[in-house]
Every structure is written in C-alpha cells, then in structure tokens.
Chimera marker file (.cmm) of the C-alpha trace (Angstrom):
<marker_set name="trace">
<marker id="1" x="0.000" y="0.000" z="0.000" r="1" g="1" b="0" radius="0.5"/>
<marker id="2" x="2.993" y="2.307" z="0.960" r="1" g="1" b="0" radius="0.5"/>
<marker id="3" x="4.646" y="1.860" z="-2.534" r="1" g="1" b="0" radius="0.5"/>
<marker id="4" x="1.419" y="2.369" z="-4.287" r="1" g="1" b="0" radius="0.5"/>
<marker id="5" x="1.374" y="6.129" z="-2.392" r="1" g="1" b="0" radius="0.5"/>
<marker id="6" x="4.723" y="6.629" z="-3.018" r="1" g="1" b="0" radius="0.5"/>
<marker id="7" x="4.229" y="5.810" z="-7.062" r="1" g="1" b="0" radius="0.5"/>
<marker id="8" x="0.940" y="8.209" z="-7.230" r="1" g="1" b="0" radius="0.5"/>
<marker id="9" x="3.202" y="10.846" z="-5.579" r="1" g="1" b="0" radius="0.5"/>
<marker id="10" x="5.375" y="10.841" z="-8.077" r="1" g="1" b="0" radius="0.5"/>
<marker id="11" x="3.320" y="10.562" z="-10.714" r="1" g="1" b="0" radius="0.5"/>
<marker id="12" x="1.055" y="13.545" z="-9.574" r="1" g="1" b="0" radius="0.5"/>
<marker id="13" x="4.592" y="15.349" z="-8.741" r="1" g="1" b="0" radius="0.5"/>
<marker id="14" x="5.769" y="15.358" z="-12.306" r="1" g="1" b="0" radius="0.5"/>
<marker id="15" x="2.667" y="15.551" z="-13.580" r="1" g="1" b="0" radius="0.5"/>
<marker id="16" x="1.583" y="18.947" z="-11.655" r="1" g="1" b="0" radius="0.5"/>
<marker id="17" x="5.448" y="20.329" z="-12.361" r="1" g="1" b="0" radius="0.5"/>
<marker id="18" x="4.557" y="19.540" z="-16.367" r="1" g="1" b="0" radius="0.5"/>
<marker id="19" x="0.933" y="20.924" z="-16.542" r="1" g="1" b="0" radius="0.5"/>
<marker id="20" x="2.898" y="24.014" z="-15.005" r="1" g="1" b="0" radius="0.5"/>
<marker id="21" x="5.667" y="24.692" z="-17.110" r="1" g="1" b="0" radius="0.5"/>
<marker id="22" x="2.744" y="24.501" z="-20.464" r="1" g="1" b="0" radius="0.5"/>
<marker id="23" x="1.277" y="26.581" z="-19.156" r="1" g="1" b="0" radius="0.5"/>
<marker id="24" x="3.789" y="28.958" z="-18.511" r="1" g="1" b="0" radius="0.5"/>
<marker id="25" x="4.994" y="28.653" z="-21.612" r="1" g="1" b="0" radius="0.5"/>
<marker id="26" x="1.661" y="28.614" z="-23.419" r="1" g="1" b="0" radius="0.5"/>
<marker id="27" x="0.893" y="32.694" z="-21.819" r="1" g="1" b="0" radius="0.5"/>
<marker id="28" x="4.079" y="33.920" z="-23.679" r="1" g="1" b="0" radius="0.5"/>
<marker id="29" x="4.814" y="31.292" z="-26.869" r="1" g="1" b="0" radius="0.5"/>
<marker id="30" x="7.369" y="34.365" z="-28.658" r="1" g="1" b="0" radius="0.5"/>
<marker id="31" x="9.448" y="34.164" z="-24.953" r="1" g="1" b="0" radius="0.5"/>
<marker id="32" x="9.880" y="30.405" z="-25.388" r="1" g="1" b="0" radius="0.5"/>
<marker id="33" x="10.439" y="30.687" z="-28.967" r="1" g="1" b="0" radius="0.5"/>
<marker id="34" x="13.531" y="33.176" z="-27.934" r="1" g="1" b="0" radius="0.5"/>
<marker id="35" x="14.488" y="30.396" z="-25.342" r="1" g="1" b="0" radius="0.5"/>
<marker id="36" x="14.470" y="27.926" z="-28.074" r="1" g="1" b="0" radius="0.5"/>
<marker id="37" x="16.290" y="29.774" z="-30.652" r="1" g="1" b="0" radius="0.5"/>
<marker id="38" x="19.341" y="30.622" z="-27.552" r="1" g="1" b="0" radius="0.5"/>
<marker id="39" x="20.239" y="26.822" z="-28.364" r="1" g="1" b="0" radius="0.5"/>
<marker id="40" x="21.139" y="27.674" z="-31.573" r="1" g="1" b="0" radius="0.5"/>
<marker id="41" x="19.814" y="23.707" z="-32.822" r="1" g="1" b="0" radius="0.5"/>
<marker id="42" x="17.313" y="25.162" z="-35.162" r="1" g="1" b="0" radius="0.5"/>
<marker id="43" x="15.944" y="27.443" z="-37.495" r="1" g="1" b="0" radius="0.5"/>
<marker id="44" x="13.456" y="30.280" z="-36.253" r="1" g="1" b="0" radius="0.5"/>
<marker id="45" x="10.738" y="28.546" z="-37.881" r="1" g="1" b="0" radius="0.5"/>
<marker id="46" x="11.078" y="25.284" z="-36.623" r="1" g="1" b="0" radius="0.5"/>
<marker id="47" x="11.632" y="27.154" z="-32.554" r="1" g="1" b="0" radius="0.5"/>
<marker id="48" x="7.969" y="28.592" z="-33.479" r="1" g="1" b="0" radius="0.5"/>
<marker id="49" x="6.485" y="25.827" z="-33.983" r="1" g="1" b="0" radius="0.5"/>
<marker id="50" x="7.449" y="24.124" z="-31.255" r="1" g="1" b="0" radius="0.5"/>
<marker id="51" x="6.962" y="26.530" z="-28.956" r="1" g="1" b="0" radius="0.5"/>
<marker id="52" x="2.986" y="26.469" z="-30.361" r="1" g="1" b="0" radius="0.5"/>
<marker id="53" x="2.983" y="22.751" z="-29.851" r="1" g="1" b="0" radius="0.5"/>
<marker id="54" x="5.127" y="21.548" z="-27.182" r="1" g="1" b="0" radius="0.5"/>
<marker id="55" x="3.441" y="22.911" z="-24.122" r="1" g="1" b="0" radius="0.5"/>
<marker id="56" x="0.394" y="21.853" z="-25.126" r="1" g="1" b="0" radius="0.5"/>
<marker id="57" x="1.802" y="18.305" z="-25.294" r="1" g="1" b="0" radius="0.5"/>
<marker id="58" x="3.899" y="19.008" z="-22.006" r="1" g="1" b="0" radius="0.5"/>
<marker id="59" x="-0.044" y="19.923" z="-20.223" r="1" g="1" b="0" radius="0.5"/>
<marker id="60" x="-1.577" y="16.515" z="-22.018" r="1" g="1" b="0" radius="0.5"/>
<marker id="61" x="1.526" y="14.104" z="-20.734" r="1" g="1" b="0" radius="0.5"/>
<marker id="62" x="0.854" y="15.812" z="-17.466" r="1" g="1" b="0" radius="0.5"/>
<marker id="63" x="-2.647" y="15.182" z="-17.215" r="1" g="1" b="0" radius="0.5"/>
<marker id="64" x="-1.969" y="11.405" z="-18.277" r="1" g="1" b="0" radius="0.5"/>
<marker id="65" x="0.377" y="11.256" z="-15.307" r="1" g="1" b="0" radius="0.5"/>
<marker id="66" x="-2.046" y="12.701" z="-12.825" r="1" g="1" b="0" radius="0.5"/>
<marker id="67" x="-5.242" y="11.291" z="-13.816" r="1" g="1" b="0" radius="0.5"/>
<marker id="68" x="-3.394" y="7.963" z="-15.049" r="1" g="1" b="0" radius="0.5"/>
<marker id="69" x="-5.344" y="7.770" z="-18.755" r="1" g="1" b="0" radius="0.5"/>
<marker id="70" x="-2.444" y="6.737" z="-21.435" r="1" g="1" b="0" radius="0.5"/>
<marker id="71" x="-0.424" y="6.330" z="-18.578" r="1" g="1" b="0" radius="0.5"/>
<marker id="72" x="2.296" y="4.796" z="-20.164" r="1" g="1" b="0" radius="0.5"/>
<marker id="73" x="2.317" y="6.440" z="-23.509" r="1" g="1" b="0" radius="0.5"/>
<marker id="74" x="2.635" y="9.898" z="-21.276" r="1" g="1" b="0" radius="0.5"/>
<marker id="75" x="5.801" y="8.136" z="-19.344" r="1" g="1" b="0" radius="0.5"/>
<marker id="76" x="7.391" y="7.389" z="-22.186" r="1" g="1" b="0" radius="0.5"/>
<marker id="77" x="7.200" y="10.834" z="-24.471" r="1" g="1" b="0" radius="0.5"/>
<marker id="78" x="7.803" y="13.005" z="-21.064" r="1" g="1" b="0" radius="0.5"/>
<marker id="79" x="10.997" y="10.308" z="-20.685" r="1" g="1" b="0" radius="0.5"/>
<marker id="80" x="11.954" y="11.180" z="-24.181" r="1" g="1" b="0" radius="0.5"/>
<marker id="81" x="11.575" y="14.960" z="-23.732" r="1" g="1" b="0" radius="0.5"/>
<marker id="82" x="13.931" y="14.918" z="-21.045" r="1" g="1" b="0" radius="0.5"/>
<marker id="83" x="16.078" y="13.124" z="-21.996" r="1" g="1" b="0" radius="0.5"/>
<marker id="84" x="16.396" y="15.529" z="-25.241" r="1" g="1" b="0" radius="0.5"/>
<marker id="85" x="16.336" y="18.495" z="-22.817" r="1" g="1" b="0" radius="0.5"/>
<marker id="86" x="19.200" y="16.972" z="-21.282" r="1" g="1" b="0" radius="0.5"/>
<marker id="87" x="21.324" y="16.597" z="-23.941" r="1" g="1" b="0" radius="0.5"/>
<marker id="88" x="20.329" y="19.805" z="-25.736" r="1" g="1" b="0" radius="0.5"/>
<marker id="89" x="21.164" y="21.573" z="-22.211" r="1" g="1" b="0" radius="0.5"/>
<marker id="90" x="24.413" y="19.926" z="-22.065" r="1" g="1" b="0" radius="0.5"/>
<marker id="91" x="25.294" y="20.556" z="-25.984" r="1" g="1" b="0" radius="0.5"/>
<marker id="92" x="24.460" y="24.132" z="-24.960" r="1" g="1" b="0" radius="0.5"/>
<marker id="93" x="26.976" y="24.704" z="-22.285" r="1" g="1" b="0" radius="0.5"/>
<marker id="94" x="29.575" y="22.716" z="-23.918" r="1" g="1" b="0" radius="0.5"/>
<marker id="95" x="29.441" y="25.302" z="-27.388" r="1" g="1" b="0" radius="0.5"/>
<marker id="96" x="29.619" y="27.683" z="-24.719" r="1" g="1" b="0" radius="0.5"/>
<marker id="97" x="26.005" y="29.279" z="-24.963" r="1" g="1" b="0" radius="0.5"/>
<marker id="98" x="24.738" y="30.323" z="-21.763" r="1" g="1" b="0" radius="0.5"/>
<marker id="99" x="20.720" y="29.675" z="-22.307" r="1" g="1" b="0" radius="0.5"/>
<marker id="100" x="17.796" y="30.198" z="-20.295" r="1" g="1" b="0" radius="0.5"/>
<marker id="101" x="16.196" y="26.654" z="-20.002" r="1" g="1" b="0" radius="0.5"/>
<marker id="102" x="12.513" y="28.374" z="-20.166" r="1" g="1" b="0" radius="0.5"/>
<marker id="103" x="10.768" y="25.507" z="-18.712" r="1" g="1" b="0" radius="0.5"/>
<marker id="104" x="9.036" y="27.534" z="-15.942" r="1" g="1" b="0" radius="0.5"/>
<marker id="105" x="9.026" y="30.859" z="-17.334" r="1" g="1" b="0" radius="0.5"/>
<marker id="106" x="10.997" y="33.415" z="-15.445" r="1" g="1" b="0" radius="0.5"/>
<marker id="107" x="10.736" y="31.492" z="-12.093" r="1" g="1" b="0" radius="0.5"/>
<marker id="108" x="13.926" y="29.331" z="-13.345" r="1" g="1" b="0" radius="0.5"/>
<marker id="109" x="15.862" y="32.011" z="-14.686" r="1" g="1" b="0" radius="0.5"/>
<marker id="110" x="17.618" y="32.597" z="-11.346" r="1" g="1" b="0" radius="0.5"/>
<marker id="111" x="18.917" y="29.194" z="-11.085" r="1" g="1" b="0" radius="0.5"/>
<marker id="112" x="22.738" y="28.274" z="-12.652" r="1" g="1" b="0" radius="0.5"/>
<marker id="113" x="23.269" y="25.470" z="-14.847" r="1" g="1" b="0" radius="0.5"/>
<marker id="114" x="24.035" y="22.781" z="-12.450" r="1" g="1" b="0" radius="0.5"/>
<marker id="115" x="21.056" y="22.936" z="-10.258" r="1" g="1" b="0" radius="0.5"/>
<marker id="116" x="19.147" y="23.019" z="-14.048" r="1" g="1" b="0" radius="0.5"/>
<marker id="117" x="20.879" y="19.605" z="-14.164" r="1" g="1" b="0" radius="0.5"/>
<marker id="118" x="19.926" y="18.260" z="-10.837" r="1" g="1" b="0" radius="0.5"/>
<marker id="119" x="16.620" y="18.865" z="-11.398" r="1" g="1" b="0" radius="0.5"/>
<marker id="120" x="16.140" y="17.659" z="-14.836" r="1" g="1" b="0" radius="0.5"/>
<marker id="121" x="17.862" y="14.288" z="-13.390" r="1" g="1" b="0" radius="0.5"/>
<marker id="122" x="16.051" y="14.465" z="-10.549" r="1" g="1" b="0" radius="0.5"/>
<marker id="123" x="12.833" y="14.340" z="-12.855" r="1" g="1" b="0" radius="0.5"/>
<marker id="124" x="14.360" y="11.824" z="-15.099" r="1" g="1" b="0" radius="0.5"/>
<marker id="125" x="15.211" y="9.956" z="-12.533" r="1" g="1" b="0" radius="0.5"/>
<marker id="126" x="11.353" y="9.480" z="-11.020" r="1" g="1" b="0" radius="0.5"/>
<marker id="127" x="10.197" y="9.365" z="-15.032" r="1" g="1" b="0" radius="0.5"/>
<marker id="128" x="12.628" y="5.929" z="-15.083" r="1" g="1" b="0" radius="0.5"/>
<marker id="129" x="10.821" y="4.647" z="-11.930" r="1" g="1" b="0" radius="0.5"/>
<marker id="130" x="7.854" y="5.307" z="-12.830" r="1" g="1" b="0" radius="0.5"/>
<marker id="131" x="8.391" y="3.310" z="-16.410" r="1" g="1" b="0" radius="0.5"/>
<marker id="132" x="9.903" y="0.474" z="-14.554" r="1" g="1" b="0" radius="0.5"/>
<marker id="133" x="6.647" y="0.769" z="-11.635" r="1" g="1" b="0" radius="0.5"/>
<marker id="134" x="4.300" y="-2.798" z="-13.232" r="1" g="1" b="0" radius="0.5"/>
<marker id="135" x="1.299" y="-2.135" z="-14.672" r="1" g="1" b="0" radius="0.5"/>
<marker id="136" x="-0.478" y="-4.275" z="-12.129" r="1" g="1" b="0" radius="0.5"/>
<marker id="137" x="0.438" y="-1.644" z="-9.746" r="1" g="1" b="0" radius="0.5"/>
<marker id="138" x="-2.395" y="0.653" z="-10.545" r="1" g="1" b="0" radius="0.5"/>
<link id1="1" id2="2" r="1" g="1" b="0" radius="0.2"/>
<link id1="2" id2="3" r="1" g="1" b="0" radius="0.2"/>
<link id1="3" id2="4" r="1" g="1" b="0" radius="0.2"/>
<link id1="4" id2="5" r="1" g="1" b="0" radius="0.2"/>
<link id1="5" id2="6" r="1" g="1" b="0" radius="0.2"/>
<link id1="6" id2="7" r="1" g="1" b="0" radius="0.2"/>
<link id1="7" id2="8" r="1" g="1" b="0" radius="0.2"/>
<link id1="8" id2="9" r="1" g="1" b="0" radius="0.2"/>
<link id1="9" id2="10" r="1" g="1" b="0" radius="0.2"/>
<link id1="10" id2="11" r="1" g="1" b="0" radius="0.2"/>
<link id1="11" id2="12" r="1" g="1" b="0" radius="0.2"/>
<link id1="12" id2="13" r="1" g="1" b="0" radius="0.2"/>
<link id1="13" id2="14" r="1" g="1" b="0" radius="0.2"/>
<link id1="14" id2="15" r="1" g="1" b="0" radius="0.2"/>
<link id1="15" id2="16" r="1" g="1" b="0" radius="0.2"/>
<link id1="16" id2="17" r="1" g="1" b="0" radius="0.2"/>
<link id1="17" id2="18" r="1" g="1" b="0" radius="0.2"/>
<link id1="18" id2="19" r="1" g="1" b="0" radius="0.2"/>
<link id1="19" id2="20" r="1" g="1" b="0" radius="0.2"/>
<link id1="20" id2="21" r="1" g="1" b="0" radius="0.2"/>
<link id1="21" id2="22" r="1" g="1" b="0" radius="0.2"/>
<link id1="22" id2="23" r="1" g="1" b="0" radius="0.2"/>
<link id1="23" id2="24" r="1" g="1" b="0" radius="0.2"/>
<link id1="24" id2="25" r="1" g="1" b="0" radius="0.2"/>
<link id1="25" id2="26" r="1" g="1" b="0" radius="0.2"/>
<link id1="26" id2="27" r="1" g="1" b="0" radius="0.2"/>
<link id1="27" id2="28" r="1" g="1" b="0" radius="0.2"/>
<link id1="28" id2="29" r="1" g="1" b="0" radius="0.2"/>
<link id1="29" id2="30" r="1" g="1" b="0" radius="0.2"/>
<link id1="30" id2="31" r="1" g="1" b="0" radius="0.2"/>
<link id1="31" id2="32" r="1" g="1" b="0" radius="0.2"/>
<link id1="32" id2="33" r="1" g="1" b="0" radius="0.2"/>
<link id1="33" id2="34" r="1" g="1" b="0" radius="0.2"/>
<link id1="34" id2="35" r="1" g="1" b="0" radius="0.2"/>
<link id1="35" id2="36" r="1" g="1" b="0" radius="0.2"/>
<link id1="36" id2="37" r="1" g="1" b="0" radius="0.2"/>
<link id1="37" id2="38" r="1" g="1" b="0" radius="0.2"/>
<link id1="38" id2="39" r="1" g="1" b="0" radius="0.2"/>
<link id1="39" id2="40" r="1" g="1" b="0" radius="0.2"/>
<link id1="40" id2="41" r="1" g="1" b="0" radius="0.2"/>
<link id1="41" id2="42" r="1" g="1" b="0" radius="0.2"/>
<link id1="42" id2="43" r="1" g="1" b="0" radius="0.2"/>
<link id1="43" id2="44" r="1" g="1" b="0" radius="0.2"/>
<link id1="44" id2="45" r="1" g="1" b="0" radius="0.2"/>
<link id1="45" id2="46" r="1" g="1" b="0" radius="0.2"/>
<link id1="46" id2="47" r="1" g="1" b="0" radius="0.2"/>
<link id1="47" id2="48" r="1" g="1" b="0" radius="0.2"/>
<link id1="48" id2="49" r="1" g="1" b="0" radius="0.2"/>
<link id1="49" id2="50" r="1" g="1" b="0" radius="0.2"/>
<link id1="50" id2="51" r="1" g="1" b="0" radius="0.2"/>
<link id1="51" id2="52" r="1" g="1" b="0" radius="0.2"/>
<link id1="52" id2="53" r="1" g="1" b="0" radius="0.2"/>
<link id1="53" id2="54" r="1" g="1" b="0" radius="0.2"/>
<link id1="54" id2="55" r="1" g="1" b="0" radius="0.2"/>
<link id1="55" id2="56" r="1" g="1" b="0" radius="0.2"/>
<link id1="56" id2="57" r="1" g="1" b="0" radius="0.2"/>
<link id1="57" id2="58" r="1" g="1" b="0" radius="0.2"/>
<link id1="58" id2="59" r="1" g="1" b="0" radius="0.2"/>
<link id1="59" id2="60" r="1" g="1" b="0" radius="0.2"/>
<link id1="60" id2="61" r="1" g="1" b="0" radius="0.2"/>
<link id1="61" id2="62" r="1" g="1" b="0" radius="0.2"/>
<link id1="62" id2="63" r="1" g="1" b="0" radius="0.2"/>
<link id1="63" id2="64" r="1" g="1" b="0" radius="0.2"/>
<link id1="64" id2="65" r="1" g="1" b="0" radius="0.2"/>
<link id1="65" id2="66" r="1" g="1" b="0" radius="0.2"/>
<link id1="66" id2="67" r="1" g="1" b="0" radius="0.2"/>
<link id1="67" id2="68" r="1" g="1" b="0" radius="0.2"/>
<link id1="68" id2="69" r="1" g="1" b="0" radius="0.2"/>
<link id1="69" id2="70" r="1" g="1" b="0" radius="0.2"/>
<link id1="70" id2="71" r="1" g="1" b="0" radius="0.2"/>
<link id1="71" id2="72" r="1" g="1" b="0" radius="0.2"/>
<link id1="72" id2="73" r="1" g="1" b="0" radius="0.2"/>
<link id1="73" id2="74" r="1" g="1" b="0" radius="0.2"/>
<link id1="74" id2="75" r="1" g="1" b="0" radius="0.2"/>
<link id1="75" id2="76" r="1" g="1" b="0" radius="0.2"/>
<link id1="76" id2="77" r="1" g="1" b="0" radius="0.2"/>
<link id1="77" id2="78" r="1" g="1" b="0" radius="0.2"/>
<link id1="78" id2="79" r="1" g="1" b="0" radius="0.2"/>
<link id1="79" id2="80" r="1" g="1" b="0" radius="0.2"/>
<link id1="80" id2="81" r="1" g="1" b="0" radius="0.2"/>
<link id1="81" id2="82" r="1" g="1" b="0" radius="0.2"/>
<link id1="82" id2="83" r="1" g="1" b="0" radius="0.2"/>
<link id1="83" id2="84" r="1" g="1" b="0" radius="0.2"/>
<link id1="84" id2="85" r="1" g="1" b="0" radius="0.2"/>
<link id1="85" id2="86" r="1" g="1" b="0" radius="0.2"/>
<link id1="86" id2="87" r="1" g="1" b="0" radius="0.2"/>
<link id1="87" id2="88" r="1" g="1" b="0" radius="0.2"/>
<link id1="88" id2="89" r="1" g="1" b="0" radius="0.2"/>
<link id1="89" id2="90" r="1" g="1" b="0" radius="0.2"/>
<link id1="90" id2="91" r="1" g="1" b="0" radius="0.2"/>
<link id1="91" id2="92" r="1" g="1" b="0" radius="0.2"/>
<link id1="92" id2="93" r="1" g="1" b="0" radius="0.2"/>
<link id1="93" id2="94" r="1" g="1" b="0" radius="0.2"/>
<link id1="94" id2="95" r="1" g="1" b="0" radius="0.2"/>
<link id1="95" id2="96" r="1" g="1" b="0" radius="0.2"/>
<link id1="96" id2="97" r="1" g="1" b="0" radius="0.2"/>
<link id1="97" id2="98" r="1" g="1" b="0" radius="0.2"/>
<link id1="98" id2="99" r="1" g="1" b="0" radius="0.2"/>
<link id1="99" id2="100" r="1" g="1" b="0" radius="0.2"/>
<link id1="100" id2="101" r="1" g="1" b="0" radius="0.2"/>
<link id1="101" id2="102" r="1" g="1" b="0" radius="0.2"/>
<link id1="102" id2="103" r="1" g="1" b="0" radius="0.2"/>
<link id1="103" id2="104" r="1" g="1" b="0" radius="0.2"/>
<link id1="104" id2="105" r="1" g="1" b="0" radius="0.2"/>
<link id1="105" id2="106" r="1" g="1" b="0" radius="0.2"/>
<link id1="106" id2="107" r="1" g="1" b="0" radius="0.2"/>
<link id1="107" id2="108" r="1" g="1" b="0" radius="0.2"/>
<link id1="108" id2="109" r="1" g="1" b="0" radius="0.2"/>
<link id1="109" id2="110" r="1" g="1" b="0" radius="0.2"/>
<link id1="110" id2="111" r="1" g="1" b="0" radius="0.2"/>
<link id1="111" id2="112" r="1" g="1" b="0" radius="0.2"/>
<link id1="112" id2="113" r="1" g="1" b="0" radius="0.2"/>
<link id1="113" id2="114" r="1" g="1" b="0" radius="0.2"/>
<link id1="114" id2="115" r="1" g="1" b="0" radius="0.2"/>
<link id1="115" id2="116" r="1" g="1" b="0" radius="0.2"/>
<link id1="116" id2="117" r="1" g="1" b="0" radius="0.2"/>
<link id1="117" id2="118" r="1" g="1" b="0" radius="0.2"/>
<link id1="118" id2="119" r="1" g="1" b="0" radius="0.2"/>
<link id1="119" id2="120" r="1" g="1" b="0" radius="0.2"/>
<link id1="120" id2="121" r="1" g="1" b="0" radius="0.2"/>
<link id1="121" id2="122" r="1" g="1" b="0" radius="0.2"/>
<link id1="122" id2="123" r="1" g="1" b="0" radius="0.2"/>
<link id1="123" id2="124" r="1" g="1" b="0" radius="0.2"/>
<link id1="124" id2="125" r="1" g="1" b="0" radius="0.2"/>
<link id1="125" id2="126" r="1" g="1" b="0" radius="0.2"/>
<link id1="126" id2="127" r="1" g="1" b="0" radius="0.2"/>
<link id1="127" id2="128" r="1" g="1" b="0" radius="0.2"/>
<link id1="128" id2="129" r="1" g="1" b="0" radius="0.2"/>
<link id1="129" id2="130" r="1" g="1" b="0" radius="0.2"/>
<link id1="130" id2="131" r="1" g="1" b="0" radius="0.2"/>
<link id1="131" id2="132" r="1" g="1" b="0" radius="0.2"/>
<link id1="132" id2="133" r="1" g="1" b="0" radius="0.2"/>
<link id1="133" id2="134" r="1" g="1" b="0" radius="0.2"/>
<link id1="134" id2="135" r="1" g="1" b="0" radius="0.2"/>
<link id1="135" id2="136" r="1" g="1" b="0" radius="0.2"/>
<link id1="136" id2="137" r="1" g="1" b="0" radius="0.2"/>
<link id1="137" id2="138" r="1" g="1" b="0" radius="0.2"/>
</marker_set>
C-alpha cells in the first residue's frame, strides 16, 4: 500500500510540475520561442512551432500522469523529452552558450546550470521509476 502512495506521488509530482511549465509557456509562446532559438539547434521557424505545440503536449503528458489515462504512452514521451532536454542543455553549455532553459518561465531564470541539471535528473530519474513501476500496480 505504501509503494502504491509513493508511485501516485510521483506521478502527480511530475505531472503537476509539467501541466505548469505549459502553461507557462503557453501565456508567452514568442518568450519560449527566444528560449528555443538561444540553443542555436534550429531554425526560427522550426523554434515557433514548437513553442505552439510543445506545451500543449507538455499539459496533455501531465494530465496522463495525474489522472493515469495513457499512462504509459505519457511516461514514455515526457521520458523522451527529457532526456532531449538533457542533452540539448548539455550541448548548450559545452558550445559555450549560456541559455535560459525556459521551462518555468521566469521562475527558473535565477537558477545556474548545475542545479538546471539536478533537477532535470532528478525528474528523469522518477520518469525511469515510474516506467519500470508494473502495470499491475495501478
């Protein structure tokens, strides 16, 4: 019974933290777009249209983690956008860019780039357990 709390946490933590930063990013789509384009990985055009799409997939995943509907399918595309993130973030600082992540608006602007890392393997890290967590577990 523990675990199963412990899982739902999690789930409902990510979740809430990715139905958040959408939404952020949804209010000001030309900010993120900027945020985007710092990474200098793609044209202008294609850094619009993601920042149309992605936090509107970032809010759906979210959802799926909270309320548990396409459950896995939400796991494994949130895994996959962090794991992109990641290296992207990495790639960044490495070229020697010094980006603004943008993944909660200005509230994450303050923090450097290692506790950017933490985090994002902090929330990779809970994304793995919850893809390993059985699916009898519900």
């Amino acid at each position: 019974m523990a675990a199963k709390v412990v899982w739902r946490a999690i789930a409902v933590l990510i979740g809430g933290l990715f139905v958040y930063a959408g939404a952020v990013k949804i209010i000001d789509p030309v900010e993120f777009a900027r945020d985007i384009d710092n990474y200098k990985m793609l044209p202008w055009q294609p850094s619009v249209w993601l920042a149309l799409y992605l936090p509107w997939l970032e809010i759906l995943c979210g959802l799926a983690l909270i309320t548990r509907i396409l459950f896995r399918g939400a796991v494994f595309i949130v895994t996959g956008l962090m794991i992109v993130f990641i290296v992207a973030s990495i790639v960044a600082k490495a070229r020697g860019l010094d980006v603004s992540c943008g993944c909660f608006g200005h509230a994450s602007q303050h923090l450097n780039f290692t506790w950017h890392l933490v985090l994002d393997f902090l929330l990779l890290g809970g994304l793995l357990l919850l893809w390993r967590r059985p699916l009898t577990a519900r």
